[in-house]
NUROKOL-624754 format. One record per residue (C-alpha): residue number from 1; residue in one letter; x, y, z. Coordinates in steps of 0.001 Angstrom, whole numbers, plus 500000, padded with zeros to 6 digits. Example, Ala and Ser with C-alpha at 12.3 -4.5 7.8 and 13.67 -1.06 7.14 Angstrom:
BEGIN
<doro 1 "a" <512300 495500 507800>>
<doro 2 "s" <513670 498940 507140>>
***
This chain:
BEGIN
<doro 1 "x" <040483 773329 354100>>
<doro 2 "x" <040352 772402 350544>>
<doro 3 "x" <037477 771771 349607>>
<doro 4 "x" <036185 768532 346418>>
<doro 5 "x" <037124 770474 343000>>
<doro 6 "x" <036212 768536 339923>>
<doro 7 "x" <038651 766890 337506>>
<doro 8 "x" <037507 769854 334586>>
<doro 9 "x" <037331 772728 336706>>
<doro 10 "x" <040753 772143 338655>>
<doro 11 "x" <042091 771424 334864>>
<doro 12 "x" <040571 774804 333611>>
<doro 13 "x" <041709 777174 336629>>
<doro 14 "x" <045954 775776 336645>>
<doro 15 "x" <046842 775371 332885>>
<doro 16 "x" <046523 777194 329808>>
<doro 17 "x" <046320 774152 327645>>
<doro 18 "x" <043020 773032 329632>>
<doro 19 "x" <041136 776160 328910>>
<doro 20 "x" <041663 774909 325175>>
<doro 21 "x" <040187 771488 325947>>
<doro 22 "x" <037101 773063 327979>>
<doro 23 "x" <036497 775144 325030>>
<doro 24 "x" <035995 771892 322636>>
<doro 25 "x" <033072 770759 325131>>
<doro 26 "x" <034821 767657 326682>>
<doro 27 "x" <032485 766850 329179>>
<doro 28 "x" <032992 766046 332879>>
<doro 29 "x" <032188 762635 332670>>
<doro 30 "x" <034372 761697 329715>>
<doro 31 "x" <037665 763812 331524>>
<doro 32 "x" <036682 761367 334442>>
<doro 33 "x" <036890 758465 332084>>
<doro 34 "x" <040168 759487 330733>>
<doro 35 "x" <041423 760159 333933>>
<doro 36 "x" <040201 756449 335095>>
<doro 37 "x" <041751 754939 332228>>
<doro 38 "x" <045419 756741 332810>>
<doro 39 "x" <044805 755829 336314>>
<doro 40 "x" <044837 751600 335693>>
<doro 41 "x" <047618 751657 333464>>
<doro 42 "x" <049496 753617 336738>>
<doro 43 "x" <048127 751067 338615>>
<doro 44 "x" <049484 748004 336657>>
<doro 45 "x" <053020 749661 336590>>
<doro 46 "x" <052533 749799 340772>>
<doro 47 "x" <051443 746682 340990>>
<doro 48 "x" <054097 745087 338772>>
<doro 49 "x" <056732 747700 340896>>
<doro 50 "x" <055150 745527 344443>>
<doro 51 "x" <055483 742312 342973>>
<doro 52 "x" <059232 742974 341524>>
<doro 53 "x" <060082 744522 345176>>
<doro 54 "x" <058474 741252 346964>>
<doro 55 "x" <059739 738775 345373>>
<doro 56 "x" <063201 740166 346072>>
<doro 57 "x" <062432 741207 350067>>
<doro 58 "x" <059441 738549 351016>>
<doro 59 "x" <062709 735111 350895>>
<doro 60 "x" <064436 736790 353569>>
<doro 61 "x" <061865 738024 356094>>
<doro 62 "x" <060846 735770 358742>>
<doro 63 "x" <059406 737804 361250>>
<doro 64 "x" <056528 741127 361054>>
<doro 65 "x" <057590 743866 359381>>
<doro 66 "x" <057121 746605 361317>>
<doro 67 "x" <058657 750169 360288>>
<doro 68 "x" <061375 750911 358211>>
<doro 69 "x" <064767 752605 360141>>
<doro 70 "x" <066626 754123 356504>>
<doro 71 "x" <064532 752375 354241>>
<doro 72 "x" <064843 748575 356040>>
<doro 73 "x" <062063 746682 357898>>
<doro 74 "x" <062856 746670 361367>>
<doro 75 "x" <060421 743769 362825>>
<doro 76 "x" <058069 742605 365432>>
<doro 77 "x" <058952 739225 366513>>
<doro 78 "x" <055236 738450 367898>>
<doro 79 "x" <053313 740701 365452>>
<doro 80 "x" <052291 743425 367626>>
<doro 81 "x" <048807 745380 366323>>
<doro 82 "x" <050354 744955 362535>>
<doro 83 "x" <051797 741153 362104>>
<doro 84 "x" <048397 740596 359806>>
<doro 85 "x" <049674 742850 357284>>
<doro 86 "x" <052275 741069 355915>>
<doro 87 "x" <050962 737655 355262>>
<doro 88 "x" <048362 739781 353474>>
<doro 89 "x" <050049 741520 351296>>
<doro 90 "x" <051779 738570 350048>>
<doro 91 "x" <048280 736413 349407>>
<doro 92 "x" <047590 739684 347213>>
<doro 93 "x" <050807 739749 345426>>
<doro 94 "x" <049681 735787 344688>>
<doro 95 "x" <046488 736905 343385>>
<doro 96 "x" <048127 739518 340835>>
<doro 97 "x" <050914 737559 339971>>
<doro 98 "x" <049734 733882 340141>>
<doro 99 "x" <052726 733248 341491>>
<doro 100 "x" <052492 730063 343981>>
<doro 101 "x" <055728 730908 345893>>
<doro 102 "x" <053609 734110 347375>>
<doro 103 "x" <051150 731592 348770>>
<doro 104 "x" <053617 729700 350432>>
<doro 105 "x" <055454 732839 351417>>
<doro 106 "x" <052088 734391 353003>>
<doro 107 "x" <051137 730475 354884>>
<doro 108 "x" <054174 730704 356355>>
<doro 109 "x" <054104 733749 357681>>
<doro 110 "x" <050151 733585 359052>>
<doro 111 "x" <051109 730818 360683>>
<doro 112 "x" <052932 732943 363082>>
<doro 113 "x" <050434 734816 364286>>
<doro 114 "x" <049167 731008 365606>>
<doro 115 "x" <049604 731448 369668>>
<doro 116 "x" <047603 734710 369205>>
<doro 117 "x" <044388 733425 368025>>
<doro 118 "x" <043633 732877 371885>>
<doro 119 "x" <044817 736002 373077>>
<doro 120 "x" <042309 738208 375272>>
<doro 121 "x" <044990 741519 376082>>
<doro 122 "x" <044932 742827 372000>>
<doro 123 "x" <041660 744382 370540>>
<doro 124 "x" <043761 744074 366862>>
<doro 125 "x" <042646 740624 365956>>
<doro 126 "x" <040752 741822 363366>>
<doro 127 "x" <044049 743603 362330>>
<doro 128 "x" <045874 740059 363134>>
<doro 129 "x" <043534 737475 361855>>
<doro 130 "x" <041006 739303 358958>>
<doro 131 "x" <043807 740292 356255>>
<doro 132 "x" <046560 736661 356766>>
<doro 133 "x" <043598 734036 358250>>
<doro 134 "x" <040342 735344 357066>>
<doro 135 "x" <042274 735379 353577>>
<doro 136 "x" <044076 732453 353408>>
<doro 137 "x" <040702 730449 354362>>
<doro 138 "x" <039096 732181 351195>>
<doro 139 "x" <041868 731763 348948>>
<doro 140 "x" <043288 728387 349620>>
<doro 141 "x" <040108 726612 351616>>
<doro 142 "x" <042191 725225 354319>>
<doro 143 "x" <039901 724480 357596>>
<doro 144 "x" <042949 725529 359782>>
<doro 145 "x" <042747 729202 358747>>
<doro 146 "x" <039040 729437 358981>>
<doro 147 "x" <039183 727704 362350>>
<doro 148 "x" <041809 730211 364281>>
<doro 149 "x" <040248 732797 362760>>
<doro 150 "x" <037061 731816 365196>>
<doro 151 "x" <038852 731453 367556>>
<doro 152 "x" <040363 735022 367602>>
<doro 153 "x" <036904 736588 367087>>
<doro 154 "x" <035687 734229 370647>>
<doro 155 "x" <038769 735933 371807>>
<doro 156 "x" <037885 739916 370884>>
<doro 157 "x" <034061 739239 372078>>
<doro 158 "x" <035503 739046 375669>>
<doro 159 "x" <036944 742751 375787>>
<doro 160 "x" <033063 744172 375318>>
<doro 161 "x" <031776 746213 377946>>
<doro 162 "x" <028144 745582 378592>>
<doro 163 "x" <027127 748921 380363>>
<doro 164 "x" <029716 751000 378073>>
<doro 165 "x" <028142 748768 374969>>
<doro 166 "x" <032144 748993 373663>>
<doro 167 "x" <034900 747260 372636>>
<doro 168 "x" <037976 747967 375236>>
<doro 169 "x" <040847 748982 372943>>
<doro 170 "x" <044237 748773 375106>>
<doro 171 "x" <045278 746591 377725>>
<doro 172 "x" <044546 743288 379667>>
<doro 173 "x" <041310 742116 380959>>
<doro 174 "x" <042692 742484 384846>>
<doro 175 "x" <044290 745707 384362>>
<doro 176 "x" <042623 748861 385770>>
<doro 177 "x" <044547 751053 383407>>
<doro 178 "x" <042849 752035 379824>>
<doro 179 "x" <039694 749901 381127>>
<doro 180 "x" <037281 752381 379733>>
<doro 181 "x" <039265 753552 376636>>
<doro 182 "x" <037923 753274 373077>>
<doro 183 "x" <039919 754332 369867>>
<doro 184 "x" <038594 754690 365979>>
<doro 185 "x" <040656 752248 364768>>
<doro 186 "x" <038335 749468 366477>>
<doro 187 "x" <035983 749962 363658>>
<doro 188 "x" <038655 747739 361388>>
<doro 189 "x" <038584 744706 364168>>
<doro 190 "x" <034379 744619 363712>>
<doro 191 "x" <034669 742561 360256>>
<doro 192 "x" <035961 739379 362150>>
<doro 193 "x" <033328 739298 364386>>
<doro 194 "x" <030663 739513 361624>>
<doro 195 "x" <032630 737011 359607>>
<doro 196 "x" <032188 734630 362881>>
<doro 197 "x" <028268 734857 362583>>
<doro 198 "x" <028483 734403 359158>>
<doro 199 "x" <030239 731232 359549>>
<doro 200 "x" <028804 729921 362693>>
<doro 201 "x" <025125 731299 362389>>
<doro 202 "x" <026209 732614 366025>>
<doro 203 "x" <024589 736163 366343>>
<doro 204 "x" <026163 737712 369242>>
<doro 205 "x" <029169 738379 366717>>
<doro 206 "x" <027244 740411 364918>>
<doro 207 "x" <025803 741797 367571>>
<doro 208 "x" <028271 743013 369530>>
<doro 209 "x" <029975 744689 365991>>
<doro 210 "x" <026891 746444 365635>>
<doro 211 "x" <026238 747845 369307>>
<doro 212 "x" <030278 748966 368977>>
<doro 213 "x" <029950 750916 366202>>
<doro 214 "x" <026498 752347 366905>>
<doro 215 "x" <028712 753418 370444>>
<doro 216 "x" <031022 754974 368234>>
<doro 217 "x" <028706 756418 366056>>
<doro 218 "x" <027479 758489 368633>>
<doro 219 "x" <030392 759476 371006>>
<doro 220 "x" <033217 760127 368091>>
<doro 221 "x" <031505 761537 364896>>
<doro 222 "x" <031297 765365 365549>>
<doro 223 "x" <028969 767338 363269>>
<doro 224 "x" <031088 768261 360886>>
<doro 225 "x" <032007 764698 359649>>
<doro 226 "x" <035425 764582 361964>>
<doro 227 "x" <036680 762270 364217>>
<doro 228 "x" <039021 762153 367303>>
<doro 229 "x" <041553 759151 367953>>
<doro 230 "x" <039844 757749 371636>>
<doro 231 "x" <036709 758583 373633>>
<doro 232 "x" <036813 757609 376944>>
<doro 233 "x" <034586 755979 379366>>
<doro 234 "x" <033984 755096 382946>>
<doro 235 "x" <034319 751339 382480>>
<doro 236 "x" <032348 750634 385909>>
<doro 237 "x" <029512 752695 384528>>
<doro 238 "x" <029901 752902 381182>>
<doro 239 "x" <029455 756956 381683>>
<doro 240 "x" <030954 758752 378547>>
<doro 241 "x" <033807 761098 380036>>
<doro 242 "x" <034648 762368 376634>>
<doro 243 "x" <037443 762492 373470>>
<doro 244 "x" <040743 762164 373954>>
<doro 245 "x" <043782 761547 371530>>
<doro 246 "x" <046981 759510 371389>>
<doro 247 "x" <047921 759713 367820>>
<doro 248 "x" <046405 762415 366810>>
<doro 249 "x" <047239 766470 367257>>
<doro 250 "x" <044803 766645 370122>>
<doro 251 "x" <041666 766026 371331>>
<doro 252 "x" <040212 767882 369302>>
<doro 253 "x" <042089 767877 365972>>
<doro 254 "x" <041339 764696 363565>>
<doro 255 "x" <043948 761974 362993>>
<doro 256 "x" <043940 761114 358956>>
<doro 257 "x" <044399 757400 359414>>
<doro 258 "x" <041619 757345 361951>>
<doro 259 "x" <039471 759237 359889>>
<doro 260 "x" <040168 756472 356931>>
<doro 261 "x" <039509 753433 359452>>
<doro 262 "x" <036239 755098 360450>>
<doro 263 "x" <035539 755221 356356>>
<doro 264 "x" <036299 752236 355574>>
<doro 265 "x" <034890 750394 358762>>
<doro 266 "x" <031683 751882 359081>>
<doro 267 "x" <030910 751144 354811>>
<doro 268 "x" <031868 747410 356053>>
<doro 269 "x" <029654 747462 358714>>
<doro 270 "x" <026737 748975 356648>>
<doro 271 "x" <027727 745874 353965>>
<doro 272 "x" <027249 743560 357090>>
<doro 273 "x" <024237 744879 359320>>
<doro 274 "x" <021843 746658 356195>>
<doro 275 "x" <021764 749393 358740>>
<doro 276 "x" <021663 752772 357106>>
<doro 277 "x" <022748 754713 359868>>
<doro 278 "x" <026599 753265 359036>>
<doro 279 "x" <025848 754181 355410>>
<doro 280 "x" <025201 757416 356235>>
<doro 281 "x" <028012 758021 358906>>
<doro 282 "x" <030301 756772 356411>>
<doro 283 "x" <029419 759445 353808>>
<doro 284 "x" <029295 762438 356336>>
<doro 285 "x" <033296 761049 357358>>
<doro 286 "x" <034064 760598 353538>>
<doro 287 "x" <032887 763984 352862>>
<doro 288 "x" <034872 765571 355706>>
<doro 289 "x" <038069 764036 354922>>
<doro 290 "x" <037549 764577 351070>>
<doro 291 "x" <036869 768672 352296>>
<doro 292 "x" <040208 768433 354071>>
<doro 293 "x" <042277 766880 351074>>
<doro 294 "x" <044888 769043 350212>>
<doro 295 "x" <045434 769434 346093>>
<doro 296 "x" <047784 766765 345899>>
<doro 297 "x" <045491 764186 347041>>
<doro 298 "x" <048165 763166 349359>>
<doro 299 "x" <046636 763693 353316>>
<doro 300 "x" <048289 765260 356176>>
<doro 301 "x" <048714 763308 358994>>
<doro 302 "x" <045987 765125 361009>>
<doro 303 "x" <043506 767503 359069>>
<doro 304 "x" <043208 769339 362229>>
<doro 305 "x" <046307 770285 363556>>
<doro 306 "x" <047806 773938 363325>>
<doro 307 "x" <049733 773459 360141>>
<doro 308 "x" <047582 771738 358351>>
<doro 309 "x" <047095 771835 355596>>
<doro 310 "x" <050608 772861 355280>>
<doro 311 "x" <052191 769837 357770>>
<doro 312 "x" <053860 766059 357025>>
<doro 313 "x" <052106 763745 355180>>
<doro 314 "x" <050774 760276 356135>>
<doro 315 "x" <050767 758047 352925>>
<doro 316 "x" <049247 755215 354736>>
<doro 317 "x" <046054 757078 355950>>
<doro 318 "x" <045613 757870 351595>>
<doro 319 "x" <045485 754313 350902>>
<doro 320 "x" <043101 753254 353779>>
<doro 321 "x" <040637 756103 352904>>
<doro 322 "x" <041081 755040 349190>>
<doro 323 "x" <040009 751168 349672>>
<doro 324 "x" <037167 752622 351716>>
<doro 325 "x" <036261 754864 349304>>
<doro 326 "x" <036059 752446 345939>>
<doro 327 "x" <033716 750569 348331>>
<doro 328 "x" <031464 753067 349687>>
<doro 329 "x" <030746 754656 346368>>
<doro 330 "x" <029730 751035 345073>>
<doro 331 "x" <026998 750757 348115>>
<doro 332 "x" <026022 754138 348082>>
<doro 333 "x" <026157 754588 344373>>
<doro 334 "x" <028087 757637 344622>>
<doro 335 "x" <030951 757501 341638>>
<doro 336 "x" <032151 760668 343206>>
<doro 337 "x" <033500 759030 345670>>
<doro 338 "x" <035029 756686 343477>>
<doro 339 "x" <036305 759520 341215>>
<doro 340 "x" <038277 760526 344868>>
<doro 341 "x" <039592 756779 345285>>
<doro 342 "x" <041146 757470 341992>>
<doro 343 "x" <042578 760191 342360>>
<doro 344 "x" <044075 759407 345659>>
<doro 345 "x" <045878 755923 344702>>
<doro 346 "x" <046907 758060 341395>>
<doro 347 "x" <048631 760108 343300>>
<doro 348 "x" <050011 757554 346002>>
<doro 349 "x" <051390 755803 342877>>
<doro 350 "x" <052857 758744 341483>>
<doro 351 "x" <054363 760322 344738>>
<doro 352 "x" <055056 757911 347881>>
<doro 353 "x" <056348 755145 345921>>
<doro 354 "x" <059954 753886 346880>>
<doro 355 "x" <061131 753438 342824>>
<doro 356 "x" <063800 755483 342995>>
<doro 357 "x" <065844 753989 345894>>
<doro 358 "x" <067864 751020 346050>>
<doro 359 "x" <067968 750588 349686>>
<doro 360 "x" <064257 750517 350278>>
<doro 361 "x" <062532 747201 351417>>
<doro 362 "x" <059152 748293 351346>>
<doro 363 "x" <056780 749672 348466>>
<doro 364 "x" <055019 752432 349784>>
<doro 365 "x" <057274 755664 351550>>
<doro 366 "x" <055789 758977 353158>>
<doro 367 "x" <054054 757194 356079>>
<doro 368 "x" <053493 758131 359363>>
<doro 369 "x" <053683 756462 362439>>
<doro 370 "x" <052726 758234 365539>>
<doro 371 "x" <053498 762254 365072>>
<doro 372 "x" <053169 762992 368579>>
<doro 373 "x" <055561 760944 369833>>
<doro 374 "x" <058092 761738 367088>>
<doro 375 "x" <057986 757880 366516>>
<doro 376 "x" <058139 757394 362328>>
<doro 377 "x" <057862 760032 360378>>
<doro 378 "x" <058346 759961 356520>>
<doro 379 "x" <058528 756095 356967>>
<doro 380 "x" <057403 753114 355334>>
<doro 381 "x" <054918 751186 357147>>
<doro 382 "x" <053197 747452 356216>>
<doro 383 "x" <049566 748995 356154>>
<doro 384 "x" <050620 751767 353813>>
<doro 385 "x" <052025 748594 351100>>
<doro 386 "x" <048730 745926 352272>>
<doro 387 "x" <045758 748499 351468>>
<doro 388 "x" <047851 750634 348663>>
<doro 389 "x" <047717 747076 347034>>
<doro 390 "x" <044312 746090 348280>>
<doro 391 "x" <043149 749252 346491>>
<doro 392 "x" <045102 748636 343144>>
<doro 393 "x" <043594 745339 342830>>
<doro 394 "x" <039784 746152 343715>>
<doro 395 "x" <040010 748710 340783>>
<doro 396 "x" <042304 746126 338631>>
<doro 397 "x" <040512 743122 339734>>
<doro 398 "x" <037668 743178 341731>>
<doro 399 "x" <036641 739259 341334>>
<doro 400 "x" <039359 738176 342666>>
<doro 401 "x" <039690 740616 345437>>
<doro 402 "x" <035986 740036 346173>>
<doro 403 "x" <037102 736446 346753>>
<doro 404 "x" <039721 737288 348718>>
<doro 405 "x" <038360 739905 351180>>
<doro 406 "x" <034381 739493 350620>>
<doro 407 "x" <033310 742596 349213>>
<doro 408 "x" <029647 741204 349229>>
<doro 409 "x" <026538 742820 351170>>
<doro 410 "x" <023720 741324 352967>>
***
């Protein structure tokens, strides 16, 4: 695996011309600088290049985007795990832009996800509600947003297992099947539930988020910083019966994307509980994933499988990492870490973006969807545009995105 090579020294080893600049005594810090400062004007020719796209796609959608089948959304009528992302990335594209039409664009849309606030069968309202509800209620102040938002975090408490102390990922509450199955990516539905103590001065929110991720803490994070996709559990019991995978090579091997949810949702939970065991979880899977980069800053869909390093790429899984990244090095005070960020969204923006087609709907291409299941592969997907643009605008414009997201820290 590759391991974290600095800025200077990868410069100095692969061109000529750099061994010329090391000999004038450029330091480290000021080649990071430069590199920072090429970096946002990438990033305002990305975000201009999302915009553009949006304004000409975002008129004639009316459902969830989904995946892209030859470069055009296909949708899901009901939203599945993703219908958040959408309404989303359109209340970012209003805060870059300042257009109003993306405001109405993104209402309309969250609005969909409506009937779901009181669903009990999905463990993705965080997914659902956080980025198109959560949002909306920060950006515009309308009670309705902030209300259903509650609502779907009473909804996600009811899936916890007391004697597992875990969130049940997949099916309904009165099926047998998947009762004791918990995957990585529940670490992204937590923020809801602390955003529902935080607004109702209700701890058992909080609580529950906590005990989860303390759960998954200890049953997924091997010692070496990786992750697998699902640990399962006897959900009579709550006896650990041990990893498994859906999405990822194997049981054993360690999914990108769910590496990057486990980044970015265990520096969130350390913002929300003060609890340094998430802060330090977070570094040990930063530094893991970070070891397993490959040189083009671009990650493989699973660091652990066979051909990696040499194997398909999941662009999506860069941009989540990223976002967690920029915030983890502000709460740890690690700018290597944002140094990383950088260098990842750099290379997102230079690489996966869709410029050069005409067909393509989305913004972001090079995703992956599920690998094992030969189910989207070098795809667009609506998480790979939402946090690629989330990521853009906390380097661009971190006000605003604070006020958008709440970036802030007990």
């Amino acid at each position: 695996m590759a391991g974290i090579v600095s800025v200077s020294r990868r410069t100095l080893l692969t061109t000529a011309a750099s061994a010329a600049v090391a000999a004038t005594a450029i330091t480290p810090a000021a080649s990071a600088a430069t590199k920072e400062a090429d970096g946002l004007r990438t990033f305002r020719r990305t975000a201009d290049y999302a915009v553009t796209k949006l304004r000409a796609v975002a008129p004639g959608v009316t459902s969830f985007p989904e995946i892209t089948r030859f470069e055009k959304w296909t949708y899901s009528a009901k939203g599945g795990w993703i219908g958040g992302f959408w309404p989303g990335t359109l209340w970012l594209a209003s805060i870059y832009s300042g257009d109003p039409q993306f405001r109405t664009l993104a209402a309309a849309s969250a609005e969909k996800l409506a009937p779901r606030q009181h669903e009990t069968s999905d463990h993705d309202l965080g997914f659902l509600f956080y980025p198109s509800w959560v949002t909306g209620w920060r950006l515009t102040g309308d009670e309705k947003w902030r209300t259903g938002a509650l609502n779907a975090a009473a909804s996600l408490i009811q899936r916890y297992n007391e004697k597992g102390k875990f969130i049940r990922a997949w099916g309904a509450l009165d099926t047998p099947g998947n009762a004791g199955r918990v995957i990585v990516d529940t670490m992204m539905n937590l923020d809801l539930l602390t955003f529902a103590s935080k607004q109702t001065g209700d701890r058992k929110y909080l609580d529950i988020a906590v005990t989860h991720a303390k759960t998954t803490e200890r049953v997924f994070v091997r010692p070496d910083g990786s992750t697998p996709h699902v640990f399962d559990f006897n959900p009579d019991t709550g006896a650990e019966i041990g990893p498994n995978s859906v999405q990822g090579y194997s049981p054993t091997s360690c999914w990108s994307r769910g590496q990057a949810w486990a980044i970015y949702g265990f520096t969130t939970m350390y913002r929300r509980s003060g609890d340094p065991l998430f802060l330090r979880t977070a570094q040990r899977l930063a530094d893991f994933a970070l070891r397993a980069l490959t040189p083009d800053n671009v990650p493989v869909w699973d660091y652990l499988a066979p051909q990696a390093p040499h194997d398909i790429k999941d662009s999506s899984a860069g941009a989540v990492m990223a976002c967690g990244l920029l915030d983890l090095a502000k709460v740890a005070n690690r700018p290597r870490y944002r140094e990383a960020a950088i260098r990842i969204l750099t290379a997102l923006c230079e690489t996966c973006l869709t410029t050069k087609s005409t067909r393509a709907e989305a913004i972001v291409a090079r995703g992956t969807r599920n690998r094992p299941a030969e189910d989207g592969v070098e795809v667009s997907l609506p998480y790979g545009d939402y946090y690629l643009l989330e990521g853009i605008l906390r380097v661009l414009m971190p006000k605003e995105i604070d006020k958008a997201i709440d970036l802030s820290a007990v």
